[in-house]
C-alpha distance (Angstrom), angle and dihedral (degrees) to the residues before:
residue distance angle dihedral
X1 . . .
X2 3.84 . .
X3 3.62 93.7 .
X4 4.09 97.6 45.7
X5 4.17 84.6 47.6
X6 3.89 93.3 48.7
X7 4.29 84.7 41.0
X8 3.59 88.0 59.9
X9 3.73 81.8 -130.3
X10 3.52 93.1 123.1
X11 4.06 99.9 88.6
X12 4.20 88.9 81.0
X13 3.97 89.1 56.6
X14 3.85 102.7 34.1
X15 4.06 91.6 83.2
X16 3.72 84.4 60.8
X17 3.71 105.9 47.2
X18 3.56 99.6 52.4
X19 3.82 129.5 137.7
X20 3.43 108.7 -80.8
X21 3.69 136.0 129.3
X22 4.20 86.9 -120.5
X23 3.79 85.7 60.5
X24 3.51 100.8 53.4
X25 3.44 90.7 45.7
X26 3.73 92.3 57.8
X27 4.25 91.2 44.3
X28 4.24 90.0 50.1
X29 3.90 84.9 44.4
X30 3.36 93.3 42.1
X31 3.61 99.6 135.3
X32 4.20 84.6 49.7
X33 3.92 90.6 55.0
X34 3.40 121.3 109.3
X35 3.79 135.6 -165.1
X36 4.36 91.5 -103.0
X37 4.05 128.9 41.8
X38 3.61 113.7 -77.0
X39 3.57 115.3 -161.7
X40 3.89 116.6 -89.1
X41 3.80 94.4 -105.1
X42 3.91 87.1 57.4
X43 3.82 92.7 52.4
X44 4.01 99.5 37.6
X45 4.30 80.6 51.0
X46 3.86 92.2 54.6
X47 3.93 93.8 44.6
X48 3.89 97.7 41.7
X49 4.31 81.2 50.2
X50 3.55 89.7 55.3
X51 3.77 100.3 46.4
X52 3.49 93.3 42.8
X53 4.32 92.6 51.2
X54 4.06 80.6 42.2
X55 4.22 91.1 59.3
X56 3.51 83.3 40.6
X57 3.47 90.2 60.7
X58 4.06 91.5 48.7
X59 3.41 99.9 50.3
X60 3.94 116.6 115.1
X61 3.13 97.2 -128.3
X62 3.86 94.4 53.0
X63 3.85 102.4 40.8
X64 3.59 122.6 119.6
X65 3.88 126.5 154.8
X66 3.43 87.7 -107.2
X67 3.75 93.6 55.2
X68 3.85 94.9 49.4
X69 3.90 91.4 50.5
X70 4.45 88.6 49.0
X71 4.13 84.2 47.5
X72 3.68 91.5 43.3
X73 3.80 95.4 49.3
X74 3.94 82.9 38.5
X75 3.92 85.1 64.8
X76 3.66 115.7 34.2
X77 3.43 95.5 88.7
X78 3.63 106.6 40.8
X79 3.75 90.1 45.9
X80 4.28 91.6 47.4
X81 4.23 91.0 49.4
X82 3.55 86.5 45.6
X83 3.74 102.8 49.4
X84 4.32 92.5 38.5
X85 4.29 81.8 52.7
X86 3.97 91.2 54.7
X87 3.49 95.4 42.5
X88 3.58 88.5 47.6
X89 3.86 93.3 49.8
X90 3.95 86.5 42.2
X91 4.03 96.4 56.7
X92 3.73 85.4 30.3
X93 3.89 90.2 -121.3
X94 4.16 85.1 142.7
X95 3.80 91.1 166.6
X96 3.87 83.3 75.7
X97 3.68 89.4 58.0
X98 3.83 95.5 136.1
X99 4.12 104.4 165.7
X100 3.70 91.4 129.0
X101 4.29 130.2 125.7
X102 4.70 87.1 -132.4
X103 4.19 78.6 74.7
X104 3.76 98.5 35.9
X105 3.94 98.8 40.6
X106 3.92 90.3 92.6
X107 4.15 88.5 74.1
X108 3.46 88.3 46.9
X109 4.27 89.7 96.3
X110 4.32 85.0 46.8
X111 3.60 95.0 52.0
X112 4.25 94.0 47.3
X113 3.64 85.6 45.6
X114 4.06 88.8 52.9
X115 3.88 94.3 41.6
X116 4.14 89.2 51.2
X117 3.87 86.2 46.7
X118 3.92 86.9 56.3
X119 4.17 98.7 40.0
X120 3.53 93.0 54.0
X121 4.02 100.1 40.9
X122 3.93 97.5 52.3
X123 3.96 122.1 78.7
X124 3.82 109.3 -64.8
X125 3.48 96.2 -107.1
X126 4.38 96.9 46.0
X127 4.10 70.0 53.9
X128 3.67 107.6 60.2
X129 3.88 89.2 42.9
X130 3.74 87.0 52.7
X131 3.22 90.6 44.1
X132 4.22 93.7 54.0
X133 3.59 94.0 37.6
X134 3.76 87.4 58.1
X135 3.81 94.1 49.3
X136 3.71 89.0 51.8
X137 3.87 95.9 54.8
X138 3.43 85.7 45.6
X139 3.84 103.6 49.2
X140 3.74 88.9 45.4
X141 3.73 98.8 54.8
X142 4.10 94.2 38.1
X143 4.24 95.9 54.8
X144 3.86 100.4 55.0
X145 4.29 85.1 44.7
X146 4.29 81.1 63.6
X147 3.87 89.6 49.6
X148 3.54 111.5 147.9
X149 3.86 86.2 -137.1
X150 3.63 97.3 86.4
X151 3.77 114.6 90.3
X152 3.61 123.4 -120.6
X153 3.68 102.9 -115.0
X154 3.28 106.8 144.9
X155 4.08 97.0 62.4
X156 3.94 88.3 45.6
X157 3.85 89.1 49.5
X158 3.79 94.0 50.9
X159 3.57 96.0 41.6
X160 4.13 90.0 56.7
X161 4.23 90.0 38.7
X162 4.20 83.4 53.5
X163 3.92 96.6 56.4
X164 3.74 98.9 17.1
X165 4.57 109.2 137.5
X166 3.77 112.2 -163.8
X167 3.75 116.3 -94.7
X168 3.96 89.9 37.8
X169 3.63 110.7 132.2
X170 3.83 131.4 -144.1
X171 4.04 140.9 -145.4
X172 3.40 140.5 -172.1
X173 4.21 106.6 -154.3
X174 3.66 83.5 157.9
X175 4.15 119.8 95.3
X176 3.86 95.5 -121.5
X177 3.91 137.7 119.1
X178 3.90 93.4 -111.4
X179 4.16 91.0 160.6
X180 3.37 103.6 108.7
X181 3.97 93.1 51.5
X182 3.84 98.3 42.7
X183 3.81 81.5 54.4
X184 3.43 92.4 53.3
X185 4.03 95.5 49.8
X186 3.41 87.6 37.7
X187 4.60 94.0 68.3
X188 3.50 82.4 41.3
X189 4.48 105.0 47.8
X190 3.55 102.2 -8.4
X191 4.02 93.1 -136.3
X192 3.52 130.1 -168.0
X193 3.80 106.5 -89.2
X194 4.02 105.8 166.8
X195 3.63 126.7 85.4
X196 3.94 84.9 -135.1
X197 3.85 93.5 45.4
X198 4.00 89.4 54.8
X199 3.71 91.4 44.4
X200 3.80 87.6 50.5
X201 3.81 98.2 43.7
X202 3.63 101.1 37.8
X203 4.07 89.2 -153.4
X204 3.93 112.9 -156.8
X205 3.47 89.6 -127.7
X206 3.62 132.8 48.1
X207 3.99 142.1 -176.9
X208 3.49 126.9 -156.8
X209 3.79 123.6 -171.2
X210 3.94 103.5 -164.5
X211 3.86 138.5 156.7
X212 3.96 112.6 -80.5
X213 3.42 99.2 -97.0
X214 3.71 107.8 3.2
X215 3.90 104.1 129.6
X216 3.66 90.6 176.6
X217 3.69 105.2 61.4
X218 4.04 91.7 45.8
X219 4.22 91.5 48.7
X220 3.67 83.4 49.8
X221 3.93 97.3 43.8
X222 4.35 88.7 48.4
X223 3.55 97.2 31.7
X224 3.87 91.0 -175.5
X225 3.56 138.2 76.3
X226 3.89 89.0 -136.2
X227 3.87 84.4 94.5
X228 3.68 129.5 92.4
X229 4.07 123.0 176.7
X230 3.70 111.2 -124.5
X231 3.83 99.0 172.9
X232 3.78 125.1 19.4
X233 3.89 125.5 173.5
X234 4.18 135.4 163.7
X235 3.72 125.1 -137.1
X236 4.26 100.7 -160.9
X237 2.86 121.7 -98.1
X238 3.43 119.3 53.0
X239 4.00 104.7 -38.7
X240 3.85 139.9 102.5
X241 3.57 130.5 179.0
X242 3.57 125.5 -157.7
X243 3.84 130.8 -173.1
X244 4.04 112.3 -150.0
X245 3.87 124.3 -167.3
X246 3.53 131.3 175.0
């Protein structure tokens, strides 16, 4: 979190990590969030799980050193994105916004540890339902973060970064958030990116990452007949790559 802040990365994420109940939710469940919405009753499940393993945790009768260290590692970094989002919202610094399970993830292994601690100290059968309540929360947070929805950028932008030639130029027809690769390929070959810079340039070689099958976008992205594809591959779901050449 410090070094996305001090990046000045943080303005893409902000809108998410506002202050609202749904977001804390999501940062006390963290270990119950997944990478889509789940309904509320999903996300109020994983949160009431975690505060209830947490009391657990504090209870005389259950406190050990080893305990209070698991519940303290458990809550440093729910507490810290919590307390940096209502100062933000305080000083109304709302790029800071932070209330968001990518800063919180690292307690994820404290709180698991502190919800097993609770399943198998309670009566058997308060166990078992524990037990299935938490499989629930987790099964329905961990299926939509396999959607097939999500393009596969990554193996498109490694296949261009592992027979990229200086001077090639690169563009996305397709409607995806492709920013944080491009920046990526761009410390490492600094590639032609912009329709305008392309148009400019004229590169001898260029890529195209498109929809499968959407003739449209990649007439509109070359917008000359000047190009022909000489190597053209698809990394499911939802991404093509094509290399042009004159």
């Amino acid at each position: 979190m410090v070094i996305q802040l001090r990046a000045g990365h943080q303005g893409g994420v902000a809108p998410y990590g506002r202050l609202t109940a749904t977001n804390a939710a999501r940062v006390v469940g963290t270990p119950f969030d997944g990478r889509h919405p789940e309904s509320t009753a999903i996300l109020l499940l994983g949160a009431v799980m975690v505060a209830g393993a947490i009391a657990s945790s504090l209870r005389r009768s259950q406190r050990s050193a080893d305990r209070l260290l698991v519940v303290a590692a458990a809550l440093l970094a729910p507490v810290t994105v919590l307390a940096v989002t209502i100062a933000a919202e305080l000083f109304h610094q709302t790029t800071y916004d932070s209330l968001i399970t990518r800063y919180s993830a690292v307690a994820a292994p404290f709180i698991l540890i502190a919800l097993a601690w609770w399943i198998i100290t309670v009566p058997r059968p308060w166990g078992a339902a524990l037990a299935v309540a938490t499989l629930i929360a987790a099964l329905s947070s961990l299926i939509p973060s396999y959607s097939i929805r999500q393009p596969n950028l990554r193996g498109a932008f490694a296949r261009i970064a592992s027979d990229y030639h200086i001077g090639d130029g690169l563009l996305v027809a397709a409607p995806v958030a492709a920013d944080y690769y491009l920046a990526r390929l761009r410390r490492a070959h600094r590639p032609l990116s912009a329709q305008r810079e392309v148009a400019a340039a004229d590169p001898p070689r260029l890529w195209v990452l498109a929809d499968p099958g959407s003739a449209a976008a990649k007439e509109q992205a070359l917008n000359s007949a000047r190009w022909r594809t000489s190597a053209q591959a698809r990394f499911a779901p939802a991404i093509e790559l094509l290399l042009e050449t004159h």
